[in-house]
C-alpha positions in Angstrom: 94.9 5.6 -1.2 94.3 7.8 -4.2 96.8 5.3 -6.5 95.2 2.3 -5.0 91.6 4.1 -6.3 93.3 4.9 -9.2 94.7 1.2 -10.5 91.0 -0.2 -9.5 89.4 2.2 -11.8 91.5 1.3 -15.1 91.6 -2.3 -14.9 87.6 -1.5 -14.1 87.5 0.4 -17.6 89.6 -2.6 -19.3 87.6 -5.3 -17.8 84.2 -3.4 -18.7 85.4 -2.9 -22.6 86.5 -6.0 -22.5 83.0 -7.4 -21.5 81.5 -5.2 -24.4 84.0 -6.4 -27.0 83.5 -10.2 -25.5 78.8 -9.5 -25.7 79.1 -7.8 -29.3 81.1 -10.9 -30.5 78.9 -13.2 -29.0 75.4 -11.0 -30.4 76.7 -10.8 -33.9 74.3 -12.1 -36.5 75.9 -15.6 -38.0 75.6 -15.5 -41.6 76.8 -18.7 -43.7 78.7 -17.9 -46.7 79.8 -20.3 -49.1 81.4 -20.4 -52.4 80.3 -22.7 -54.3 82.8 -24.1 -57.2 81.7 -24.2 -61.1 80.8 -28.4 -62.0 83.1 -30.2 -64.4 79.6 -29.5 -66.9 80.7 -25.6 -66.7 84.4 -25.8 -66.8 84.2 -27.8 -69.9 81.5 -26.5 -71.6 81.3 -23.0 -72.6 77.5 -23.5 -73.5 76.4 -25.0 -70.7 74.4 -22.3 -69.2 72.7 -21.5 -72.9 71.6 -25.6 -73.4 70.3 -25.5 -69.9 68.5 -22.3 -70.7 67.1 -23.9 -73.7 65.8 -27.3 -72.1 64.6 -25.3 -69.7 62.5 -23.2 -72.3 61.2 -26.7 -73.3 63.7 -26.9 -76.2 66.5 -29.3 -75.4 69.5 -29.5 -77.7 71.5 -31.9 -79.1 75.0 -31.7 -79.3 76.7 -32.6 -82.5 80.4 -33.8 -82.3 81.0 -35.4 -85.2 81.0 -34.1 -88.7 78.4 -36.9 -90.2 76.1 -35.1 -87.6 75.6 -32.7 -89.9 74.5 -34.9 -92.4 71.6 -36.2 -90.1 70.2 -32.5 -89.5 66.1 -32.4 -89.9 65.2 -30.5 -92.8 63.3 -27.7 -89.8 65.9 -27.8 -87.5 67.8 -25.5 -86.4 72.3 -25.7 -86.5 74.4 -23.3 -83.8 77.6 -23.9 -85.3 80.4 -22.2 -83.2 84.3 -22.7 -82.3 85.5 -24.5 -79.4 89.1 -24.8 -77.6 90.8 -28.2 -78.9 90.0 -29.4 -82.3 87.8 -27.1 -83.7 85.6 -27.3 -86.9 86.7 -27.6 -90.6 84.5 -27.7 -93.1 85.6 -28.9 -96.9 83.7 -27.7 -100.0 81.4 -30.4 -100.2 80.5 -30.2 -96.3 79.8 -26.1 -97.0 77.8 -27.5 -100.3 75.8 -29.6 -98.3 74.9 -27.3 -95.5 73.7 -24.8 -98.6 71.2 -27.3 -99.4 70.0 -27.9 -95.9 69.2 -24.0 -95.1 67.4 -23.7 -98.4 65.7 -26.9 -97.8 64.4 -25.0 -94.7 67.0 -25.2 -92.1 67.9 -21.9 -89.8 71.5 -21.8 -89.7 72.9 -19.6 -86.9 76.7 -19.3 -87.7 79.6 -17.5 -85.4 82.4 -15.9 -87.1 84.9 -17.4 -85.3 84.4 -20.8 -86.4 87.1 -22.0 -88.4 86.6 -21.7 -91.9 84.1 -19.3 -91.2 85.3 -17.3 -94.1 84.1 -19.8 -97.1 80.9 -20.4 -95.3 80.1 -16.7 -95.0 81.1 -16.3 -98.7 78.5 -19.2 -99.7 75.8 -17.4 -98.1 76.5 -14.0 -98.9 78.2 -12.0 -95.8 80.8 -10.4 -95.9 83.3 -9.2 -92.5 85.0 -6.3 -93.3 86.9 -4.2 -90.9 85.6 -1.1 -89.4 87.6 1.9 -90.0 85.3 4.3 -87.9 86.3 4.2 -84.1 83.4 4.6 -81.2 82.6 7.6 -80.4 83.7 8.2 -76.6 87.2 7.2 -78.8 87.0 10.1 -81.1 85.9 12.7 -78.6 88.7 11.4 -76.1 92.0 10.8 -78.2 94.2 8.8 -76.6 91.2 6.5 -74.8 91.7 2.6 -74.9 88.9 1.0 -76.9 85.9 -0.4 -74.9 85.8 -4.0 -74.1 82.3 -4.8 -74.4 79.3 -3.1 -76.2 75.7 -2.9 -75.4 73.8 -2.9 -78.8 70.3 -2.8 -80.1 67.4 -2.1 -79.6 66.3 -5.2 -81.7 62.3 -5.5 -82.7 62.2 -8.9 -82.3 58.2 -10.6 -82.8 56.9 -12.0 -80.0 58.3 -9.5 -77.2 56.8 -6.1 -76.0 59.7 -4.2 -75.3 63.0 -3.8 -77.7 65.9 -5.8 -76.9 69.1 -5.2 -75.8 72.8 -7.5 -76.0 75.9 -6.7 -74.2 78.7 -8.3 -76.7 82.1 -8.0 -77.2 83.4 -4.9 -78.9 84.5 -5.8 -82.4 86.6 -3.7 -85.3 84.8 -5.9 -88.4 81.1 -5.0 -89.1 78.6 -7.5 -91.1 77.1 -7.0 -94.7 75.0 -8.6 -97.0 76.5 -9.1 -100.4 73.9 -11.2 -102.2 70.2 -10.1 -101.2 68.8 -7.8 -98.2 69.3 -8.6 -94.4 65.9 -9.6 -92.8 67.2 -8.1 -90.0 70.3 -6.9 -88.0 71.2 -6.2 -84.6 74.0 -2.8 -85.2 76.1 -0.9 -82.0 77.1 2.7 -82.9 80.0 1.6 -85.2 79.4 -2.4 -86.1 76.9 -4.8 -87.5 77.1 -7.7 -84.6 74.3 -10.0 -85.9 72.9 -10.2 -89.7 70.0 -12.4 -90.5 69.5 -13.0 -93.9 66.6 -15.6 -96.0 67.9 -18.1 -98.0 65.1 -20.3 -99.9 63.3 -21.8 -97.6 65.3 -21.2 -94.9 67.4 -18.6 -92.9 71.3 -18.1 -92.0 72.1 -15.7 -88.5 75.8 -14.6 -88.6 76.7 -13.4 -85.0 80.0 -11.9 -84.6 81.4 -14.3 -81.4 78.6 -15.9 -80.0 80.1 -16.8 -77.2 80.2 -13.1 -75.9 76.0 -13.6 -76.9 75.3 -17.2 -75.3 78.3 -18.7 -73.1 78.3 -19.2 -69.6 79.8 -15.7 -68.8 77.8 -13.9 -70.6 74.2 -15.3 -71.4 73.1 -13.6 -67.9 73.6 -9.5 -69.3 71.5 -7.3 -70.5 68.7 -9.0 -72.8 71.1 -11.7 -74.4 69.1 -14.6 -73.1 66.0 -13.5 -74.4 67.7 -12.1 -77.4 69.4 -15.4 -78.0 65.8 -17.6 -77.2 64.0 -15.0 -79.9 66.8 -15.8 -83.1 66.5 -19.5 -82.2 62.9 -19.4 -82.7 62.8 -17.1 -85.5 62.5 -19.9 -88.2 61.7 -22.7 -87.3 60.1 -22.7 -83.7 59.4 -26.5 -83.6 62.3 -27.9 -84.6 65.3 -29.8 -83.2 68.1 -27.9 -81.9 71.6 -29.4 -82.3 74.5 -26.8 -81.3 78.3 -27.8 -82.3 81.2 -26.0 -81.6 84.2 -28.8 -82.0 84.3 -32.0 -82.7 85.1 -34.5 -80.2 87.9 -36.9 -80.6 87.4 -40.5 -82.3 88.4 -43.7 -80.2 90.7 -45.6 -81.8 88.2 -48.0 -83.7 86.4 -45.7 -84.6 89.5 -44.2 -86.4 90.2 -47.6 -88.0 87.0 -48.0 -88.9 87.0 -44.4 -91.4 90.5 -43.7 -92.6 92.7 -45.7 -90.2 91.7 -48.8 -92.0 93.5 -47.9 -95.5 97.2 -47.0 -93.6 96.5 -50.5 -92.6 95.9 -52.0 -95.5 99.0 -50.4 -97.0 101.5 -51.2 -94.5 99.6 -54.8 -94.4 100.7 -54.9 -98.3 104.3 -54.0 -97.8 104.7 -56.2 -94.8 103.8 -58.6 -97.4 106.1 -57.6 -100.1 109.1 -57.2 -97.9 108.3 -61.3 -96.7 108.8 -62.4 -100.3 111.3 -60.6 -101.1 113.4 -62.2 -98.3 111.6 -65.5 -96.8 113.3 -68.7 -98.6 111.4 -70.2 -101.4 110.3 -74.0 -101.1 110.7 -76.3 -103.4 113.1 -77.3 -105.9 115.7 -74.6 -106.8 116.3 -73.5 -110.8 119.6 -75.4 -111.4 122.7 -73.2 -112.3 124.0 -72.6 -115.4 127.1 -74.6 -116.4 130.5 -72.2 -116.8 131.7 -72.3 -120.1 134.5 -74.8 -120.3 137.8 -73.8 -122.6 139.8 -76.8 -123.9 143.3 -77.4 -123.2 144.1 -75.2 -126.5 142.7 -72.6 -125.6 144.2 -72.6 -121.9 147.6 -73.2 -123.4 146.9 -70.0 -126.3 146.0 -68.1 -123.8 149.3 -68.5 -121.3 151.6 -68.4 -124.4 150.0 -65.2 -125.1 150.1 -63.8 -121.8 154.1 -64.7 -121.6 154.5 -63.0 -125.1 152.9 -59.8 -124.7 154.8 -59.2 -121.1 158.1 -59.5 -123.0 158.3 -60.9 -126.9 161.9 -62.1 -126.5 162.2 -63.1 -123.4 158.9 -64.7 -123.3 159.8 -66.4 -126.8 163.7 -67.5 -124.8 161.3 -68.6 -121.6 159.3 -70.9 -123.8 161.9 -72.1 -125.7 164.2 -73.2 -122.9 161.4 -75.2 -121.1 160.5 -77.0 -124.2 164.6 -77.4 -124.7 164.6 -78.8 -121.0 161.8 -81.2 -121.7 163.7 -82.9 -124.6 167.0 -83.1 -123.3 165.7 -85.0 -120.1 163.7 -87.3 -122.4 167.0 -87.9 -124.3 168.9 -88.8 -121.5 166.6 -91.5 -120.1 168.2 -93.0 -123.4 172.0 -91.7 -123.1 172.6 -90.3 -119.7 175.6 -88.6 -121.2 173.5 -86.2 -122.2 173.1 -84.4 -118.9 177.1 -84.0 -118.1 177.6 -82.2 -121.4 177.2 -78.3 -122.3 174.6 -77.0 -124.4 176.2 -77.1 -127.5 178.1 -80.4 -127.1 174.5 -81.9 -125.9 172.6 -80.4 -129.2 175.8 -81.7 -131.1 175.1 -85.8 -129.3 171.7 -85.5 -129.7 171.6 -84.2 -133.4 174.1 -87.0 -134.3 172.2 -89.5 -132.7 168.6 -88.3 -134.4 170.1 -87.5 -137.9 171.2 -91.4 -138.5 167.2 -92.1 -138.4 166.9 -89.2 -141.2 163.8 -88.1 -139.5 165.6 -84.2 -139.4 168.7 -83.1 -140.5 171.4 -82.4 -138.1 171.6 -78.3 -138.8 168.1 -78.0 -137.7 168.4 -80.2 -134.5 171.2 -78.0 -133.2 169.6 -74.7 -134.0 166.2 -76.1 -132.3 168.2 -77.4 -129.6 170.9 -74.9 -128.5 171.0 -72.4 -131.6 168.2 -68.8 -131.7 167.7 -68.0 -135.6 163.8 -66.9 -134.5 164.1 -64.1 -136.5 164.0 -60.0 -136.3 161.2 -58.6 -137.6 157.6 -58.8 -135.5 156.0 -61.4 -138.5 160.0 -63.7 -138.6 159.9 -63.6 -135.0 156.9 -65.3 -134.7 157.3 -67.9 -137.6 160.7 -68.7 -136.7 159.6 -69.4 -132.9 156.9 -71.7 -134.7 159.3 -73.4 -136.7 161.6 -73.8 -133.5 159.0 -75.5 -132.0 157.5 -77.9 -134.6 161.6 -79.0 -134.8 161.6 -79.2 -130.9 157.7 -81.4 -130.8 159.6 -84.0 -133.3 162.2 -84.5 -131.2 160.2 -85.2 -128.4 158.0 -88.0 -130.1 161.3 -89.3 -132.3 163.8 -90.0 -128.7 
């Protein structure tokens, strides 16, 4: 009985707890919670929150993503020139030249240190960024202590506010400094000038040492860098047009071809052109070749005896003479066929015997010409003796 109380009262106990478990559950206040994601404006925009901030201030920017847009600033307006990811800003000499001119005409130039080619811009105006050799502080005291990651300067007296102002920024080892002329005014943290305002003319150039630590999305919400950011803005001119640029967006294609693209066109237009002439056929009648020079039969003949010659003078001399010898004895035997049964000498000896009767040559020189070799031994009898073999040989040859 006492086991049978016993197993009641436990799964009682489990069944009660269970109950209390089940009614807190149930009487729990709901609460929604929701997380909301950043918009495509925020991800992509690092000044989204500070243009929003602005409009609502009733002072809407404009944002400049081209480099003519600087030539259409306002003479009182006012030019946030920062750095952005992707193609950033480069300014040549006569861009920097012309921005000159527009803060002296009366524009407020607010400048981040960042920007690419910040370095000739600041050296236009008269800032210098040096590094700081003195370390915070709570660094000093604390060897051995990493450097802070952030900063909260001031106080800054800025017109228009009751109370001083204060920025959170990031911590920086360069400090800000007015070569040409005094600083207006500056905002400075315990080792570092962060923001330099200086007068130039008629107008005014704020150096910030990365504004986006002053005015992006992250950071526009701490300490007094809203109001500190709104104050510098109005500083100058209060009335004007804003226009903030940080990179320069990316030209379509025509409007590539339209400013430089236009002249690689032109060029490779040109040597398409070129390269056609050069191997497209002409039309029209063709310039008519120039006739070879023609050699006469003299010269043709000059030119084989003297090839025959200079490969080997007596034999060549023996070559030519035996063909010429060849030549007349077949013409003689169309007249005596004898001829052609005898030997050499016996056929020079016929042949002279016959000729000599019509005393065109005597009989001595026929056989020599014919069958005999008196050319000579020397280089000059040589060649007069094959001559005179030869004149001998061409009278035979017209005489049978």
């Amino acid at each position: 009985m006492k086991g049978l109380v016993a197993r009641y009262t436990l799964w009682g106990s489990a069944a009660l707890l269970a109950g209390f478990i089940l009614f807190a559950a149930l009487m729990r206040p709901q609460v929604e919670t929701r997380v909301t994601e950043q918009s495509d404006e925020v991800q992509n925009d690092r000044w989204y929150g500070a243009e929003q901030y602005l409009a609502a201030m009733g002072r809407t920017p404009d944002k400049g993503s081209t480099a003519s847009d600087l030539d259409k600033m306002a003479r009182n307006g006012v030019l946030i020139l920062g750095h952005g990811p992707g193609q950033g800003i480069v300014l040549n000499e006569a861009r920097i030249a012309s921005l000159q001119h527009w803060v002296e005409a009366g524009g407020h130039l607010i400048l981040d240190t960042q920007t690419i080619g910040s370095t000739s811009l600041l050296k236009a105006f008269g800032v210098a960024l040096t590094k700081n050799k003195t370390l915070p502080l709570s660094v000093r005291t604390a060897p051995g202590r990493h450097l802070p990651r952030s900063e909260r300067v001031g106080p800054a007296h800025v017109a228009g506010f009751a109370h001083d102002l204060y920025a959170t920024l990031d911590y920086s080892f360069f400090t800000l400094a007015a070569t040409r002329g005094t600083a207006q005014w500056q905002l400075q943290g315990e080792t570092s000038v962060y923001i330099l305002q200086l007068t130039r003319a008629r107008g005014a150039v704020t150096v910030v040492q990365s504004l986006d630590s002053l005015i992006d999305n992250r950071n526009l919400g701490q300490s007094d860098n809203a109001a500190l950011f709104w104050a510098i803005v109005n500083l100058v001119n209060p009335d004007g047009p804003i226009v903030m640029q940080q990179r320069y967006a990316y030209p379509t294609w025509w409007q590539w071809l339209g400013s430089d693209g236009w002249r690689i066109l032109a060029s490779a237009l040109c040597l398409l052109v070129l390269w056609l002439v050069s191997i497209v056929p002409r039309f029209g009648p063709t310039t008519p070749p120039q006739p070879a020079a023609q050699r006469s039969l003299f010269d043709h003949l000059q030119a084989m005896g003297l090839a025959v010659w200079r490969a080997d003078q007596d034999e060549g001399l023996r070559y030519w003479l035996t063909g010429v010898r060849r030549l007349v004895i077949a013409r003689a035997a169309v007249s005596d066929p004898v001829v052609l049964r005898l030997d050499p000498v016996d056929q020079a000896r016929r042949i002279a015997t016959r000729i000599a009767t019509q005393a065109v040559l005597d009989e001595s020189s026929i056989r020599i010409a014919l069958a005999g070799d008196e050319t000579g031994s020397g280089r000059s009898d040589v060649r007069r003796g094959f001559t005179r073999l030869m004149a001998v040989l061409q009278k035979l040859n017209h005489t049978l």
